[in-house]
KOLMI-620082 format. One line per field, with one value per residue: residue number from 1; residue in one letter; chain; z, x, y of N, C-alpha, C in turn. Coordinates in pm, 1 decimal, always signed. Each point is the difference from the previous one (the first is absolute). Layout:
% residues N
num NUM, ... $
residuo A, ... $
cadena A, ... $
n_c3 Z, ... $
n_c1 X, ... $
n_c2 Y, ... $
ca_c3 Z, ... $
ca_c1 X, ... $
ca_c2 Y, ... $
c_c3 Z, ... $
c_c1 X, ... $
c_c2 Y, ... $
END
This chain:
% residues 87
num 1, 2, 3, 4, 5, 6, 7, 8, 9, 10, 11, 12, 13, 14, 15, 16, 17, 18, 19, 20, 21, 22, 23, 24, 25, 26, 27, 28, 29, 30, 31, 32, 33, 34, 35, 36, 37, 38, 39, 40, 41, 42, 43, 44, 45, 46, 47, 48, 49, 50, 51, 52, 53, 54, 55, 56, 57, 58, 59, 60, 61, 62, 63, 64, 65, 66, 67, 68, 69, 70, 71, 72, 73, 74, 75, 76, 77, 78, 79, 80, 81, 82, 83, 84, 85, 86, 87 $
residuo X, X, X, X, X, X, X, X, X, X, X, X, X, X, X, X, X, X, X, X, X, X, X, X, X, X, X, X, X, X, X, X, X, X, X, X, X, X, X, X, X, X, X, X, X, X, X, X, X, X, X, X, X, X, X, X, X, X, X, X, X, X, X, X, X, X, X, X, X, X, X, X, X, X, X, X, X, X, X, X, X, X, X, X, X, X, X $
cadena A, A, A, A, A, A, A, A, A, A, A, A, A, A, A, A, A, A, A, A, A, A, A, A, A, A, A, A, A, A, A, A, A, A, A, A, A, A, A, A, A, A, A, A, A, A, A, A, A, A, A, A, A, A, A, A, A, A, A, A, A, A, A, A, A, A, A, A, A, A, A, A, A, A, A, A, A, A, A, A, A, A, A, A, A, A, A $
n_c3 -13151.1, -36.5, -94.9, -22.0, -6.2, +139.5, -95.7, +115.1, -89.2, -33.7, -112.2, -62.3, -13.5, +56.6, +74.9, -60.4, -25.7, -83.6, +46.3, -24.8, +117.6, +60.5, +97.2, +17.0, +164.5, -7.2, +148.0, -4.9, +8.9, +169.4, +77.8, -68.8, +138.9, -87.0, -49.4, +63.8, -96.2, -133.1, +56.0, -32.9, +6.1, -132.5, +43.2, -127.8, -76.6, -91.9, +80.0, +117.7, -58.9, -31.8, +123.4, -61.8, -44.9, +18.2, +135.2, +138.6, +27.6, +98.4, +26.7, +115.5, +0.6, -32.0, +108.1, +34.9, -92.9, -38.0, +58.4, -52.3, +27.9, +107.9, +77.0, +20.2, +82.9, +81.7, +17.3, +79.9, +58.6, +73.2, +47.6, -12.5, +111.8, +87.6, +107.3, +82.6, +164.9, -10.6, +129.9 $
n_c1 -869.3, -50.3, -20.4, +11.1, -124.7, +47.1, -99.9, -29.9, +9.9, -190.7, +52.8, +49.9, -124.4, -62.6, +93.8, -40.0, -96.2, +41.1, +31.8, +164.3, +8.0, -63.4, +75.9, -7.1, -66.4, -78.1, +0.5, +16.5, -81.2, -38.9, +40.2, -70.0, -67.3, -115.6, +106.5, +102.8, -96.4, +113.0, +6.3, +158.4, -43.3, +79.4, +41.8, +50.9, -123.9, -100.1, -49.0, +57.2, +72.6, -101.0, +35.0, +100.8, +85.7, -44.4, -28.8, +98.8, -15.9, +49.7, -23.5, -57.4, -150.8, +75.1, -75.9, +59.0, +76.2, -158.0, +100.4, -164.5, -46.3, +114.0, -42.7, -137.5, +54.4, +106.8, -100.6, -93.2, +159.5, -104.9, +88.7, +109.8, +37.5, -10.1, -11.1, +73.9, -42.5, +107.1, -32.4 $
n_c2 +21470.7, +120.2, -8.7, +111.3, -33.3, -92.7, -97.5, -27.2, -129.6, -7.5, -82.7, -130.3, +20.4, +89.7, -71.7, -116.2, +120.1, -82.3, -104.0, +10.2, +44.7, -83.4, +82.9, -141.6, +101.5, -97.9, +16.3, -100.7, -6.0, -41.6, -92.6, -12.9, +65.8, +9.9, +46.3, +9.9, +89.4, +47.5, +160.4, -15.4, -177.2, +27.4, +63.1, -51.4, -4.9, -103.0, +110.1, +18.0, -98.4, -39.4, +72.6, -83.7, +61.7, -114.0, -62.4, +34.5, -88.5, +46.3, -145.0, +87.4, -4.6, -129.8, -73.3, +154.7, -54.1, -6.9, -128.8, -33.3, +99.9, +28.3, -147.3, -33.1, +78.1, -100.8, -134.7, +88.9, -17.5, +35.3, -109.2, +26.4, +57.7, -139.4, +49.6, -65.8, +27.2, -66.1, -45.3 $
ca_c3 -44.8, -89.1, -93.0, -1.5, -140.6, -46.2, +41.3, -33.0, -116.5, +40.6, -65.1, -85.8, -156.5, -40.1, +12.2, -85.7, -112.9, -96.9, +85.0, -42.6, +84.6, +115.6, +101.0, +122.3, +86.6, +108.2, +45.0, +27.1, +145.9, +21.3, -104.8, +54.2, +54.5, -94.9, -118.5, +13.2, -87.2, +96.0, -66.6, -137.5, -99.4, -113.3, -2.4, -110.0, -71.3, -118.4, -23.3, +27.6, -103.9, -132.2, -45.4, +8.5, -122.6, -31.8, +70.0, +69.2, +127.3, +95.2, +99.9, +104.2, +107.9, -31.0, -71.1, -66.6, -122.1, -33.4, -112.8, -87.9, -41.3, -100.1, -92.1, -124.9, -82.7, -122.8, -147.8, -115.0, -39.6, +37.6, +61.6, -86.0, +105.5, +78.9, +58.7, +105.8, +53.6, +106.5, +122.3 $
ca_c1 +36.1, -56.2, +59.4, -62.5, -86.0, +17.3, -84.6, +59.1, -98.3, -89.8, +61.2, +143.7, -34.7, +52.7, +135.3, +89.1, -56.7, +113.6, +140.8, +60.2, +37.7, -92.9, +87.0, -114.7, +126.9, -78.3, +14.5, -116.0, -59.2, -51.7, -125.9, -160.8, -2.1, -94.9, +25.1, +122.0, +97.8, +88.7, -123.5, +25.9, +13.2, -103.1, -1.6, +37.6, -101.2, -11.8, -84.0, +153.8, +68.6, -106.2, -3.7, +115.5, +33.1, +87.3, +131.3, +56.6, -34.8, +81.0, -97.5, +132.9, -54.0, -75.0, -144.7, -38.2, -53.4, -11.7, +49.3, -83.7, -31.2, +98.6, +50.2, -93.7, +72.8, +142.4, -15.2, -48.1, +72.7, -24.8, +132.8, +103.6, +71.4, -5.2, +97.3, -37.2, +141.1, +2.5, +91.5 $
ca_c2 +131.3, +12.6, +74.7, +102.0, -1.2, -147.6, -77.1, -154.8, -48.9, -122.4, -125.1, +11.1, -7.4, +112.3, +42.6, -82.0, +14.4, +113.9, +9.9, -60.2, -74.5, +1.1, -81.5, -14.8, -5.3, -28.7, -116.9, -50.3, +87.8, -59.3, -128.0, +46.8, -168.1, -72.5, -52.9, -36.3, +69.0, +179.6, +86.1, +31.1, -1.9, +48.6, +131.4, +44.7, -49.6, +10.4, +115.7, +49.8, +12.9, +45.6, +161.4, +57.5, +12.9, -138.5, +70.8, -118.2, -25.0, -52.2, -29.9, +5.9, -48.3, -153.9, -5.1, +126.3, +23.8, -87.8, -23.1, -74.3, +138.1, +48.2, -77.3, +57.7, +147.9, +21.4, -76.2, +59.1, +105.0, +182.4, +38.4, -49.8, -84.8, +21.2, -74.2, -32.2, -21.7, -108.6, -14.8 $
c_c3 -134.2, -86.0, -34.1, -158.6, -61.1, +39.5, -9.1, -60.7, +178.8, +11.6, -37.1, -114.3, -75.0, +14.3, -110.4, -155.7, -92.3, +80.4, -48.7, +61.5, +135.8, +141.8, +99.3, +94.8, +135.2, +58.1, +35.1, +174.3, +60.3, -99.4, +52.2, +72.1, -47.4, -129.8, +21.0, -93.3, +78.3, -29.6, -81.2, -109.3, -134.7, +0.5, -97.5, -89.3, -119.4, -64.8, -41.7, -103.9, -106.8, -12.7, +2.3, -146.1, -72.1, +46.5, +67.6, +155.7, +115.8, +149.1, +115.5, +121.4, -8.3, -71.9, -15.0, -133.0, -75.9, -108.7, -99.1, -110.4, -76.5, -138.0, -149.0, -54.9, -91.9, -69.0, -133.4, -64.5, +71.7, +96.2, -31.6, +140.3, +160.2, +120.3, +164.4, +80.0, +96.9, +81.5, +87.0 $
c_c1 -68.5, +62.5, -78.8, -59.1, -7.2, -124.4, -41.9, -119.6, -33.3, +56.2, +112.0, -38.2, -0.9, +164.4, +17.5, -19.3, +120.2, +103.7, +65.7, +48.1, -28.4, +64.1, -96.3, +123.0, -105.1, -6.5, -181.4, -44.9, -61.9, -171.7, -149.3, -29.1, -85.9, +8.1, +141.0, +91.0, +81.3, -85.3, +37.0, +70.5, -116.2, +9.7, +14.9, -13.4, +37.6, -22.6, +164.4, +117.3, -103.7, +20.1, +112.9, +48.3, +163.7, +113.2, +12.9, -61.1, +87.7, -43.8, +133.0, -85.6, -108.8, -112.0, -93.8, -64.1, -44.5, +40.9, -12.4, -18.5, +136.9, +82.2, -78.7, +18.2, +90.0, -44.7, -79.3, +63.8, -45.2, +138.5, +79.4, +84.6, -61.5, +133.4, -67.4, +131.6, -40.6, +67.2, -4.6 $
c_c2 +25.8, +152.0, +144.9, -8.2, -123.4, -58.9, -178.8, -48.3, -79.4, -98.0, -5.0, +7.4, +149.9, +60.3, -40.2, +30.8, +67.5, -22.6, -103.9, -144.8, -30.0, -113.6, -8.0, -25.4, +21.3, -149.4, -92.8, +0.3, -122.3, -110.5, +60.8, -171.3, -74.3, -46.3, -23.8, +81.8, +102.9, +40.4, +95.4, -53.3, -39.0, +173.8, +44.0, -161.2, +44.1, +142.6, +69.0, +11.3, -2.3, +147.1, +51.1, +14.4, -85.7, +66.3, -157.4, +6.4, -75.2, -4.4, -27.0, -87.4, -108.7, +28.5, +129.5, -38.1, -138.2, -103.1, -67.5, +136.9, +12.5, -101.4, +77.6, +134.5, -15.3, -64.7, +83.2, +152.7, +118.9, +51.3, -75.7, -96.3, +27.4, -75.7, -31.3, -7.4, -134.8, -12.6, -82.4 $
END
């Protein structure tokens, strides 16, 4: 469904620009059969909370968000909290 004057960003990187708070609520999608990876995860990279405005990040879908990248966000302070759900 789409919204009247609503346009969706390319990336998460332009959603995420100036945003306080960034809920990843995507599930990871079948493995590519050559590399064994999902094919979404990493979807939200180092690039991703870098453009956010030290806000929080709440990762709802595993390996969605890369979690070497975000470790290196909060350490260098550009977001103040992230969280993860486990199950």
């Amino acid at each position: 469904m789409e919204a009247e004057d609503f346009e969706y960003p390319a990336s998460a990187v332009p959603a995420a620009i100036g945003a306080d708070m960034l809920w990843v609520h995507i599930g990871l999608r079948r493995l590519y059969a050559v590399t064994g990876a999902d094919t979404n995860a990493g979807t939200v990279d180092a690039k991703v909370p870098g453009a956010m405005s030290h806000g929080v990040v709440v990762n709802h879908g595993g390996e969605v968000v890369d979690a070497v990248a975000l470790d290196e966000t909060l350490s260098s302070g550009k977001i103040a909290h992230a969280a993860k759900q486990l199950i």
